[in-house]
C-alpha positions in Angstrom: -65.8 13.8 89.3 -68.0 14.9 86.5 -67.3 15.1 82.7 -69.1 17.3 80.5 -68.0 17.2 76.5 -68.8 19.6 74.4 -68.3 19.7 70.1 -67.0 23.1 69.7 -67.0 23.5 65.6 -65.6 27.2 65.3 -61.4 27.1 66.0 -62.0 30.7 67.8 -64.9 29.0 70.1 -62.5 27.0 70.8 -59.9 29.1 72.1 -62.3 31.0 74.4 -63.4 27.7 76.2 -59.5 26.6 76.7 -58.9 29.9 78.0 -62.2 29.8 80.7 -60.5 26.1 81.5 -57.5 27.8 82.2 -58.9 30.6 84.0 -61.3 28.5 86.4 -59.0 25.9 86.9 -60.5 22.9 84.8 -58.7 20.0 83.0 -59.9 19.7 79.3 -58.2 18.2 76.3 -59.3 17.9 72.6 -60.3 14.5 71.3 -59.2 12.5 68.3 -61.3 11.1 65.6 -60.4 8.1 66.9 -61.1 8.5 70.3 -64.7 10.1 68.8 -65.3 7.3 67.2 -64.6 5.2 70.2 -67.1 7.0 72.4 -69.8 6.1 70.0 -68.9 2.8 69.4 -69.2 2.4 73.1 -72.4 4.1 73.3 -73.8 1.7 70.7 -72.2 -1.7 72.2 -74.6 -0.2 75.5 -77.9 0.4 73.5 -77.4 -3.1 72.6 -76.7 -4.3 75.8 -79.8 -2.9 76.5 -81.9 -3.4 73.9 -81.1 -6.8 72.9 -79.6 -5.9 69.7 -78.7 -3.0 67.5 -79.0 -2.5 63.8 -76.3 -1.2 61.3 -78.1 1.6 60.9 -78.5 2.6 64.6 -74.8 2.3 65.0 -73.9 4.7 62.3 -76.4 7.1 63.2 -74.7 7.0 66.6 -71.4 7.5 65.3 -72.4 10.6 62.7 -73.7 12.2 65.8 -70.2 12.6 66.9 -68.8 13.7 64.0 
């Protein structure tokens, strides 16, 4: 299985993609803030992993991307 995400900023955008879910048969859900902010935490904790370290400011530039 495959997961695409996708920020969709305009509420009517919005209801267009739910409906093309619907129609082809796709499972989608909105996310939280929280759960947002979660997905970028976690994308930061793996940079580091990789990396060897991570500044402050990396993370936070990580986490305004998903916002």
């Amino acid at each position: 299985m495959q997961t695409l995400l996708v920020n969709i900023p305009a509420d009517k955008d919005r209801i267009l993609l739910s409906a093309l879910d619907k129609r082809l048969h796709l499972k989608s859900r909105l996310l939280t803030e929280e759960e947002i902010e979660d997905i970028g935490l976690l994308n930061a904790m793996e940079e580091g992993k990789k990396s060897g370290k991570a500044t402050e400011n990396e993370i936070m530039e990580i986490l305004n991307k998903w916002k």
